[in-house]
N, CA, C and O of each residue as an XYZ file, in Angstrom:
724
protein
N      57.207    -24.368     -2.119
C      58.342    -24.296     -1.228
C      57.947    -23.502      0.014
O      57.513    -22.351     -0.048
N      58.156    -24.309      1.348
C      58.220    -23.525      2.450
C      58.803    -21.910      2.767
O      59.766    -21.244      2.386
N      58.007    -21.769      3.395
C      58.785    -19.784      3.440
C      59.190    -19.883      5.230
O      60.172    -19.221      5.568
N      58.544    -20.586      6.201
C      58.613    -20.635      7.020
C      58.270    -19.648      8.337
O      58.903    -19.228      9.305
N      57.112    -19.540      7.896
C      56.360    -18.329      8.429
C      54.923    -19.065      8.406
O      54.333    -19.565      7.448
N      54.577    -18.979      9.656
C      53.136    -18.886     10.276
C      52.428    -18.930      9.681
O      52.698    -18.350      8.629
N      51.164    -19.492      9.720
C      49.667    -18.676      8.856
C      48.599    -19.384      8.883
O      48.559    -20.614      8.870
N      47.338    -18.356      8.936
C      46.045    -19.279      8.745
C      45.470    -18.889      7.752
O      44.576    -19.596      7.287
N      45.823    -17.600      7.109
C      45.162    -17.138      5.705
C      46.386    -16.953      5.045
O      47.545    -16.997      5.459
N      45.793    -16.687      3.685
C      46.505    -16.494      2.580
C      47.257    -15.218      2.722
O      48.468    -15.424      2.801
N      46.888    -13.850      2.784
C      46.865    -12.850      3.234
C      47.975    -12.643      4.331
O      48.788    -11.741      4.126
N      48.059    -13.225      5.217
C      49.277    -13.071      6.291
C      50.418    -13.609      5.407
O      51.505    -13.323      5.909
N      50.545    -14.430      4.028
C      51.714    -14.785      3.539
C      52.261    -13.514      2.316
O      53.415    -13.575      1.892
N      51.324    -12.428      1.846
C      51.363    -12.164      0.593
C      52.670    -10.897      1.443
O      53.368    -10.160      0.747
N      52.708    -10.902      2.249
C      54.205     -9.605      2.358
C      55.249    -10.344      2.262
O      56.298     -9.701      2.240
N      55.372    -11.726      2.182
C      56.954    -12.506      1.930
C      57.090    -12.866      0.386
O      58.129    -13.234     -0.163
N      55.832    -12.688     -0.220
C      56.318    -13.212     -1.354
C      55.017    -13.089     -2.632
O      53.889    -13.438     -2.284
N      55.115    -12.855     -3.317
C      53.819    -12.254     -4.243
C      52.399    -13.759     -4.446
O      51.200    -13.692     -4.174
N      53.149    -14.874     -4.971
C      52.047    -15.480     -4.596
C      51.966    -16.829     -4.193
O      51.599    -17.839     -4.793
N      52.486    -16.585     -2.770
C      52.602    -17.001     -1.319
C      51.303    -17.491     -0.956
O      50.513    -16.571     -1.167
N      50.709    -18.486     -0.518
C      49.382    -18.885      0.227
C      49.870    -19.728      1.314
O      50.888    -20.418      1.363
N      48.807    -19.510      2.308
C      48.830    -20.421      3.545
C      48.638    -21.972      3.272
O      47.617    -22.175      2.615
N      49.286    -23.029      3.571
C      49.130    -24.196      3.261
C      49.438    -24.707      4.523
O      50.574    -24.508      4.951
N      48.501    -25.434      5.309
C      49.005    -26.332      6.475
C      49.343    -25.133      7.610
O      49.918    -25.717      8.530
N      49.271    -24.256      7.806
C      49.386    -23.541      8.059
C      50.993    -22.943      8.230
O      51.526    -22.454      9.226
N      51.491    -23.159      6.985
C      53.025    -22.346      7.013
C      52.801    -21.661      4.965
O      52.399    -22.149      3.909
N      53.354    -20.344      5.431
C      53.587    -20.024      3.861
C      54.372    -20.364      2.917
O      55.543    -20.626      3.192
N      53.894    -20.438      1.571
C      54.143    -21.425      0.674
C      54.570    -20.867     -0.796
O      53.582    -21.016     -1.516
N      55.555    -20.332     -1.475
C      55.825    -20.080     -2.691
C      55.061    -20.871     -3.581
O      54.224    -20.352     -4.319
N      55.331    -22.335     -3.566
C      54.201    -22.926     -5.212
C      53.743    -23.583     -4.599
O      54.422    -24.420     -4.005
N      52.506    -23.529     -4.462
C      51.477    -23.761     -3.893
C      51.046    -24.754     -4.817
O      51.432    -24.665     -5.983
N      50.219    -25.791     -4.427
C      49.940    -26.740     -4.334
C      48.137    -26.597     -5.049
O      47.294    -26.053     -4.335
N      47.768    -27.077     -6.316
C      46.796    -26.712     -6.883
C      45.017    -26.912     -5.760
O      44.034    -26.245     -6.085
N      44.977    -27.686     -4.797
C      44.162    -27.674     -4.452
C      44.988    -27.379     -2.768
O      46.025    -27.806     -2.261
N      43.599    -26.178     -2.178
C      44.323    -25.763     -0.554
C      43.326    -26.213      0.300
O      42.261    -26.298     -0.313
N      43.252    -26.488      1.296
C      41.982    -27.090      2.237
C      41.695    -25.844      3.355
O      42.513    -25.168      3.979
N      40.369    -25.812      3.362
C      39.999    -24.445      3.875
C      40.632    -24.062      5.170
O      40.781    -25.003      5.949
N      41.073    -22.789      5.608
C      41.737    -22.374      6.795
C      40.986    -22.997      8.181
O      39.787    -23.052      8.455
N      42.496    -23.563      9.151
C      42.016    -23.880     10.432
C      41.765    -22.002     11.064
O      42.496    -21.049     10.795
N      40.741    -22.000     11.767
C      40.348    -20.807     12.241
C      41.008    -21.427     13.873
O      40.889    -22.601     14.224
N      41.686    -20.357     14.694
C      42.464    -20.741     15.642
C      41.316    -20.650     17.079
O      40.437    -19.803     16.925
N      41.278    -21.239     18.081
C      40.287    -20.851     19.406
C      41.073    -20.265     20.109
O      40.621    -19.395     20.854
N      42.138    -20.473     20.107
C      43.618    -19.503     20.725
C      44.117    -19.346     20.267
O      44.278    -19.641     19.083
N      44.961    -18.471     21.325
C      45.853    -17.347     20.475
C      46.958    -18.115     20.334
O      47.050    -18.866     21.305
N      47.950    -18.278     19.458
C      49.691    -18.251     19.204
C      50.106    -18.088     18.898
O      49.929    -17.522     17.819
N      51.703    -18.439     19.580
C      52.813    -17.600     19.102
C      53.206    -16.916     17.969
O      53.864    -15.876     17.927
N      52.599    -17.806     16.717
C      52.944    -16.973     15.107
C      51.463    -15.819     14.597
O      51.537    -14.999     13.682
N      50.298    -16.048     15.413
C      49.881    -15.113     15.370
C      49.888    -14.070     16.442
O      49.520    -12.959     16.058
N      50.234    -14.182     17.740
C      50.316    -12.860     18.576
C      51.565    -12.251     18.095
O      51.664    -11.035     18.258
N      52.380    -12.777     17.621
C      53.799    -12.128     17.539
C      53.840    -11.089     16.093
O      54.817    -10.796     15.403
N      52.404    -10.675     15.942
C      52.311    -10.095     14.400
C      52.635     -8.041     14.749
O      51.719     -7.239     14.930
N      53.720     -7.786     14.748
C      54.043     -6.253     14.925
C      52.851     -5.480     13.944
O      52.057     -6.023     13.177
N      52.983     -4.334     14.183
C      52.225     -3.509     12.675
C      53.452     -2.571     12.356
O      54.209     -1.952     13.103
N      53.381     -2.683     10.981
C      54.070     -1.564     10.248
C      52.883      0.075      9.992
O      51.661      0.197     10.064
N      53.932      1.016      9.706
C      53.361      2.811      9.815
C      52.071      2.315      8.870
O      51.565      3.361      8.463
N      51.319      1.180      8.343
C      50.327      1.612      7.706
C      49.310      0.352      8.071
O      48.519     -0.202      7.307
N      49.487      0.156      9.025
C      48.331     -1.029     10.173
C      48.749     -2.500      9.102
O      48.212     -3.538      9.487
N      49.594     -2.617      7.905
C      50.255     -3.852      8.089
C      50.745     -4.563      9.125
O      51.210     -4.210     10.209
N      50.502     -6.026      8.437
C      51.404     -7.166      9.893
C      52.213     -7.315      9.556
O      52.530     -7.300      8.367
N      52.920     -7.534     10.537
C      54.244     -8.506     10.205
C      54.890     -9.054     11.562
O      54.822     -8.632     12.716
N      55.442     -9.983     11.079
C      56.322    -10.733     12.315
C      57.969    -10.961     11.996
O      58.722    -11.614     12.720
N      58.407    -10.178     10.573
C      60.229    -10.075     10.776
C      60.517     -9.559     11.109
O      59.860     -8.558     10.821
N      61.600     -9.214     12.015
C      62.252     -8.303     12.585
C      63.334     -8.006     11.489
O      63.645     -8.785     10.588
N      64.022     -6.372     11.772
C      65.046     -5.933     10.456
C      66.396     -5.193     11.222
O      66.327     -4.610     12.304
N      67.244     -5.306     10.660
C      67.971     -4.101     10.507
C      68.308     -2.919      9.698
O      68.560     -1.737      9.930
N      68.188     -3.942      8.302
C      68.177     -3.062      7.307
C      67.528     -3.257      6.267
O      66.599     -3.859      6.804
N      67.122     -3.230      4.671
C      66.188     -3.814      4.319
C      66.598     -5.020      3.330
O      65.809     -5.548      2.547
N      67.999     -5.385      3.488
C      68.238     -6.681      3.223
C      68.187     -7.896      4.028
O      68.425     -9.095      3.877
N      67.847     -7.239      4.791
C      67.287     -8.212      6.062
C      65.724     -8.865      5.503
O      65.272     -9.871      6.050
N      65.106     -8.298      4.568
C      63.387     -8.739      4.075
C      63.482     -9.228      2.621
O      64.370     -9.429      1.791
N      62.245     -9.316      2.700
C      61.951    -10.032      1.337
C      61.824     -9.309      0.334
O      61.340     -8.208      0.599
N      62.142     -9.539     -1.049
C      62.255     -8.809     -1.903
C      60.802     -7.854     -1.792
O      60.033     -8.300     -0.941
N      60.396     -6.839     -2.384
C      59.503     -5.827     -2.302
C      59.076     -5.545     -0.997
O      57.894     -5.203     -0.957
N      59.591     -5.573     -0.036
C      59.709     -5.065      1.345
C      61.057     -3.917      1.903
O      62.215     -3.948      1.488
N      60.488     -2.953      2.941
C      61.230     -2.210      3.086
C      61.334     -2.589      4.747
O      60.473     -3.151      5.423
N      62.776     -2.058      5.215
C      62.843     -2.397      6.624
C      62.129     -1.337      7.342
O      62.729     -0.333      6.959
N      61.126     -0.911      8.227
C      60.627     -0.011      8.476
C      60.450      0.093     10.463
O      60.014     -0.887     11.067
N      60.704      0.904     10.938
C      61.138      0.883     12.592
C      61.455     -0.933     13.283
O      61.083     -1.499     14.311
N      62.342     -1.378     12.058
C      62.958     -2.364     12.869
C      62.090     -3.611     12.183
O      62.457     -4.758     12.437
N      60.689     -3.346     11.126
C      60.393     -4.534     10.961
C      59.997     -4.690      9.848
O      59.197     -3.762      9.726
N      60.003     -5.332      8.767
C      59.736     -5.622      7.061
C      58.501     -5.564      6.885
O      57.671     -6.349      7.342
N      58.278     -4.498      6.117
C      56.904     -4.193      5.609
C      56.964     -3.993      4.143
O      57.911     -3.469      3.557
N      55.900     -4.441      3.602
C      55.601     -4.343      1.937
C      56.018     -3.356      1.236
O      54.994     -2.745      1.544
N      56.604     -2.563      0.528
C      56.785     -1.740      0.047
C      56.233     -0.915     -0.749
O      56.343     -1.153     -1.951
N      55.458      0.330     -0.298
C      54.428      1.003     -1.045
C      54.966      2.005     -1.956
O      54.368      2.175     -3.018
N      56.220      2.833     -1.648
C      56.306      4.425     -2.246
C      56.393      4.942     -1.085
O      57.371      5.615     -0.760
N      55.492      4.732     -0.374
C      54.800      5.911      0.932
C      55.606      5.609      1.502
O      54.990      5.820      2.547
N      56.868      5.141      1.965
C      57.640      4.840      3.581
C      57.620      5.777      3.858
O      56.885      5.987      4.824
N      58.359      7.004      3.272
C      58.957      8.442      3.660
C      57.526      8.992      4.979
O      57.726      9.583      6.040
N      56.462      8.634      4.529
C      55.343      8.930      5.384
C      55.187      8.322      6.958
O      54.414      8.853      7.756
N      56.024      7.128      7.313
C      55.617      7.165      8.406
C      57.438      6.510      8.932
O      57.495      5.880      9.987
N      58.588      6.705      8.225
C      59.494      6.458      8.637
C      60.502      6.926     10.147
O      61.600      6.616     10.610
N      59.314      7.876     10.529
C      60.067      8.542     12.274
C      58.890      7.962     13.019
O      58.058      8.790     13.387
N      58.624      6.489     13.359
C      57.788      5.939     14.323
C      56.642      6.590     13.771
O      55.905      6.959     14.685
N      56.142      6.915     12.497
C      54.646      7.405     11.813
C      54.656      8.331     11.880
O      53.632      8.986     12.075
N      56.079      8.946     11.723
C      56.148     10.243     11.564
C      56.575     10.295     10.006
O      57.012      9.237      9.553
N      56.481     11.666      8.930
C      57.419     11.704      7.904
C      58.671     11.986      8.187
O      59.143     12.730      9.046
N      59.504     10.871      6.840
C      61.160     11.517      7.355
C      61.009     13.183      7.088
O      60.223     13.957      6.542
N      62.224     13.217      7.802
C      62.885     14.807      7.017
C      62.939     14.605      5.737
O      62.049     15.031      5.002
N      64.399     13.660      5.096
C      64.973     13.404      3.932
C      65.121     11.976      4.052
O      64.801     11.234      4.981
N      65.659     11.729      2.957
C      66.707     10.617      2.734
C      67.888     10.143      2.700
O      68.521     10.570      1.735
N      68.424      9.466      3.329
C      69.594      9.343      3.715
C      70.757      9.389      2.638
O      70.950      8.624      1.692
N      71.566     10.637      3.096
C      72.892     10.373      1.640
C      73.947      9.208      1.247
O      73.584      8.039      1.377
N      75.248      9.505      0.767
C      76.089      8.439      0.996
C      76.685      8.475      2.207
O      76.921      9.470      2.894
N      76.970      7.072      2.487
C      77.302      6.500      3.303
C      76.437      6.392      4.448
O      76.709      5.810      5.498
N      75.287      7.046      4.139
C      74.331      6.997      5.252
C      73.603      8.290      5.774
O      72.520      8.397      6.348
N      74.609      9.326      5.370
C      74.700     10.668      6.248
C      73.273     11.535      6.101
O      72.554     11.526      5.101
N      73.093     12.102      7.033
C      72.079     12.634      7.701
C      72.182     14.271      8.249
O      71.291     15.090      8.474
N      73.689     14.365      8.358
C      73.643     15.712      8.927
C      73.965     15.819     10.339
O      74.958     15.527     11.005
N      72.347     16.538     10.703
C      72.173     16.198     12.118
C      71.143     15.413     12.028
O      70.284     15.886     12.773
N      70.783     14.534     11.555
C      69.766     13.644     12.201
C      70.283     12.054     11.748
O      71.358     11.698     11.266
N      69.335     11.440     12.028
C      69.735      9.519     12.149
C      69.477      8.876     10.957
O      68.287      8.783     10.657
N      70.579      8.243      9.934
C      69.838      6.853      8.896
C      69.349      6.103      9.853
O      70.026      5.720     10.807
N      67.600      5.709      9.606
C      66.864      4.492      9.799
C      67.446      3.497      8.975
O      68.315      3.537      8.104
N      66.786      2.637      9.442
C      67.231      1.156      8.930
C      66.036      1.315      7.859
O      65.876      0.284      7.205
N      65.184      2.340      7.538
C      64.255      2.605      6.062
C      65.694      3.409      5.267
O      65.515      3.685      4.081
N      66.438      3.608      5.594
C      67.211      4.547      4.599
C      66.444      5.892      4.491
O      66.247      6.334      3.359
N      66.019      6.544      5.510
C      64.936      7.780      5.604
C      66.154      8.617      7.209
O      66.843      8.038      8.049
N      65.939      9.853      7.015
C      66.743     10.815      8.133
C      65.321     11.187      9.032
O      64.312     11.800      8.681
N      65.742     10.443     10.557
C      64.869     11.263     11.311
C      65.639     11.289     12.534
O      66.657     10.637     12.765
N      64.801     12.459     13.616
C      65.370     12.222     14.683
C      66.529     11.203     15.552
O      67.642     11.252     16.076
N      65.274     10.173     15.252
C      66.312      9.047     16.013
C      65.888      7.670     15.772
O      64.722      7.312     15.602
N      66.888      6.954     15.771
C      66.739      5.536     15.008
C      65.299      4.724     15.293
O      64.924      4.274     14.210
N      64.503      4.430     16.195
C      63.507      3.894     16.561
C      62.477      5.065     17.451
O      62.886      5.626     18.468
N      61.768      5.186     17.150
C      60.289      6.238     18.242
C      60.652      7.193     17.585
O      61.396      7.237     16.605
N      59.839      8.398     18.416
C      59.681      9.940     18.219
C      60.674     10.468     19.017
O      61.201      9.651     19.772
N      61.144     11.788     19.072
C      61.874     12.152     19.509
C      60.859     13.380     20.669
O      59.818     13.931     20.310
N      61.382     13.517     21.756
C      60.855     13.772     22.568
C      61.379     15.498     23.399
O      61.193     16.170     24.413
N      62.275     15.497     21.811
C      63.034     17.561     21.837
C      64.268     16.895     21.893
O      64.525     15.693     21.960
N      65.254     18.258     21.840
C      66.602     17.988     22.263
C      66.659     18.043     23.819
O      65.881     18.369     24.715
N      68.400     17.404     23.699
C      68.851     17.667     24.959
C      70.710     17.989     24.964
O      71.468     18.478     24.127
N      70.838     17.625     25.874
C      72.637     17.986     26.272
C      72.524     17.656     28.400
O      71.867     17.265     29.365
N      73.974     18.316     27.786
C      74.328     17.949     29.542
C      73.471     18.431     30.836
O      73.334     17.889     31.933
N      72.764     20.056     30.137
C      72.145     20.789     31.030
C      70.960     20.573     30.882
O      70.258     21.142     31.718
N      70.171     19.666     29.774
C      68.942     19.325     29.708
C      68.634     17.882     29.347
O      68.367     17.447     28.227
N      68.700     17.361     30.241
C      68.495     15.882     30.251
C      67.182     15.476     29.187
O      66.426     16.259     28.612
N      67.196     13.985     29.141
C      65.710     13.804     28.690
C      64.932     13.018     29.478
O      65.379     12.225     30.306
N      63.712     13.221     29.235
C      62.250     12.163     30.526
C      62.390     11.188     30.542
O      63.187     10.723     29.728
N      61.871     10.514     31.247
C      61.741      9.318     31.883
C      61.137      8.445     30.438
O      60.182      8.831     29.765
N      61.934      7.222     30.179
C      61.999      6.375     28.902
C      62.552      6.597     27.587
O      62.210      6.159     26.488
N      63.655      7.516     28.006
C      64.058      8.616     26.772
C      65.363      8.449     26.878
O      65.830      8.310     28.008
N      66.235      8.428     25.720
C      67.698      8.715     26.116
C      68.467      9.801     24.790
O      68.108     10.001     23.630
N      69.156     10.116     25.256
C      70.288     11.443     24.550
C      70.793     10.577     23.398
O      71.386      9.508     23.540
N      70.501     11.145     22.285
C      71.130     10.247     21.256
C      72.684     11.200     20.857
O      73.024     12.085     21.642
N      73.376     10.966     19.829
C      74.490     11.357     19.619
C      74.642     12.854     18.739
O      75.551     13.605     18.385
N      73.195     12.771     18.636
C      73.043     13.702     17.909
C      71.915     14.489     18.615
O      70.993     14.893     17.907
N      71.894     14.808     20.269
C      71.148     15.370     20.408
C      69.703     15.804     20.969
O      69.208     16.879     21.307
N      69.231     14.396     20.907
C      67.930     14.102     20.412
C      67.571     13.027     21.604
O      68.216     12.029     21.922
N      66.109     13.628     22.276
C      65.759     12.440     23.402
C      64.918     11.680     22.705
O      63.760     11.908     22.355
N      65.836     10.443     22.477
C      64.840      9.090     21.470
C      64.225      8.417     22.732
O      64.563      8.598     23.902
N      63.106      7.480     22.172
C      62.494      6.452     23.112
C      62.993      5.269     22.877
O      63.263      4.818     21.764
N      63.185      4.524     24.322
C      64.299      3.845     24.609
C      63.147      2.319     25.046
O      62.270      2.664     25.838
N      63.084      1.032     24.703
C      62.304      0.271     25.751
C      63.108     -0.318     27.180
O      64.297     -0.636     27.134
N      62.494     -0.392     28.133
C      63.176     -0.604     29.624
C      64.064     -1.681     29.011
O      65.213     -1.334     29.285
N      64.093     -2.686     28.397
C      64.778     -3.743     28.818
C      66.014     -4.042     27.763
O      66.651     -5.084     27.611
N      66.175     -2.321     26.846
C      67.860     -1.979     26.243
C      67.342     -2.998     24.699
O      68.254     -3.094     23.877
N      66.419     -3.488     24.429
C      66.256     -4.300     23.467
C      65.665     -3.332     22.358
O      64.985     -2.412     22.813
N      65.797     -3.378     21.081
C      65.190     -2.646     20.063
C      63.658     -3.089     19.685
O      63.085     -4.126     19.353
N      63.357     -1.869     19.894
C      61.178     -2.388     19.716
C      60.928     -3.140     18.852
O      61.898     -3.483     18.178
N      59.827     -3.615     18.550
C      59.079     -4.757     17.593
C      58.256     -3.884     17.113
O      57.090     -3.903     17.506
N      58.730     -2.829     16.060
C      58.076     -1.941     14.930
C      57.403     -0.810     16.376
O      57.584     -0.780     17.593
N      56.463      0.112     15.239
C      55.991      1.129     16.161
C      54.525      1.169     16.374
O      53.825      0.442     15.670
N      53.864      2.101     17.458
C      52.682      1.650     17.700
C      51.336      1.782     16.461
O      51.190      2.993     16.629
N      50.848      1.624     15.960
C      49.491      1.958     15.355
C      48.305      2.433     15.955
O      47.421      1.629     16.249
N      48.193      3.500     16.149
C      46.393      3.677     16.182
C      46.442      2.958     18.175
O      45.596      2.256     18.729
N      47.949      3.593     18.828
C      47.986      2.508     19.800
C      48.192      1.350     19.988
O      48.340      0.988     21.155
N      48.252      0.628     19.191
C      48.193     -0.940     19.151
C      49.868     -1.670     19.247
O      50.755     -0.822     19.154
N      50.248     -2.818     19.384
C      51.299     -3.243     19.476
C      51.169     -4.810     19.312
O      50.063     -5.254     19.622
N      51.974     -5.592     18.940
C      51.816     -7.278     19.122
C      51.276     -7.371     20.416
O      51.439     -6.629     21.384
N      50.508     -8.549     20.268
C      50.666     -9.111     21.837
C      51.896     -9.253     22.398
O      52.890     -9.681     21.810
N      51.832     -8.861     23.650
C      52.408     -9.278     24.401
C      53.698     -7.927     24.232
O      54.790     -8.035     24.791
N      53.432     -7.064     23.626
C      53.987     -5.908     23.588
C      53.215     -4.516     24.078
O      51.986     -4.569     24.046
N      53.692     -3.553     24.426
C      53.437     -2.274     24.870
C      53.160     -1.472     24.113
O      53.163     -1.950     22.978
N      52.757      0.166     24.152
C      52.789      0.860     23.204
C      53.329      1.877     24.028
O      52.542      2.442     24.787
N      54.420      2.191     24.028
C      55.084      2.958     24.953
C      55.488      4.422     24.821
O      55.151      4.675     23.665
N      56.011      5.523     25.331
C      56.284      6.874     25.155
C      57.037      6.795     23.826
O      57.773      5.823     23.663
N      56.977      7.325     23.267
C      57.278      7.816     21.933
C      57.776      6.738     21.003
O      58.832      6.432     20.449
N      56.146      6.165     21.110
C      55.448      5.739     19.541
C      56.097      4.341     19.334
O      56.044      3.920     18.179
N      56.707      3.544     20.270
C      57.094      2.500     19.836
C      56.732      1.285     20.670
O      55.852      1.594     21.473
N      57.112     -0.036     20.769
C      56.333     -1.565     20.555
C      57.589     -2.044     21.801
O      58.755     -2.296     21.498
N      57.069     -2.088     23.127
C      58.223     -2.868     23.775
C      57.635     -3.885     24.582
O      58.351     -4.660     25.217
């Protein structure tokens, strides 16, 4: 059965589904007893530049809100479904560790439920200190509600996961505090 997701290896399918293989190049729940060896691409496209990284140099290309937004054994992680290790708590503030974990109903205190269900600063990036009326925040930064100068991308849209090691999808940025615009 189609999963409907991209692919030239096997490997780019195994975060949607345990044993998922590339077939034709779309991922495949029951796979088909004989597979014909991977087209290797000469260019780049769209289902492979559009591959975000999750806090642990995983790919991925879903976008999340929350983590019913992914596939079973996936967690929603700065906005994008990544495999689920144990470790989220480790890179759940844009590869930062959370503080905590989020209580009922969400609550945090003073700080933000991620869409990991983890308390950090602020919903997407690093936080860049507090602020208020008399202390604004820098340039790509905005005052969250709680405080906190989160990183914002210019164009008001929520990032495509956070940066790695620098890195970002094609055709994405790696911008002031730690995130993919």
């Amino acid at each position: 059965m189609k999963i409907g997701v991209g692919c030239y290896y096997n490997y780019q399918c195994t975060p949607y589904a345990n044993a998922a293989v590339c077939i034709s190049n779309c991922c495949c729940t029951n796979p088909i007893l004989t597979t014909r060896a991977p087209i290797i691409p000469t260019t780049t496209t769209r289902s492979v530049a559009a591959l975000a990284y999750c806090y642990n140099g995983q790919r991925t290309q879903v976008r999340c809100t929350t983590s019913t937004d992914c596939a079973a054994q996936q967690t929603c992680m700065n906005g994008v479904c990544c495999t689920t290790t144990g470790q989220e708590y480790t890179g759940a503030c844009a590869g930062l560790p959370a503080i905590q974990s989020c209580g009922a109903n969400r609550a945090c205190g003073a700080f933000t439920c991620t869409s990991s269900n983890y308390c950090c600063e602020c919903q997407f990036g690093r936080t860049a200190g507090s602020c208020s009326n008399l202390q604004p925040c820098p340039a790509g930064y905005t005052c969250n509600s709680q405080n906190y100068c989160c990183a914002t991308c210019a164009n008001g849209r929520a990032p495509f996961g956070s940066c790695f090691n620098g890195l970002c999808a094609s055709g994405y940025t790696c911008q002031t505090g730690n995130i993919c615009c």
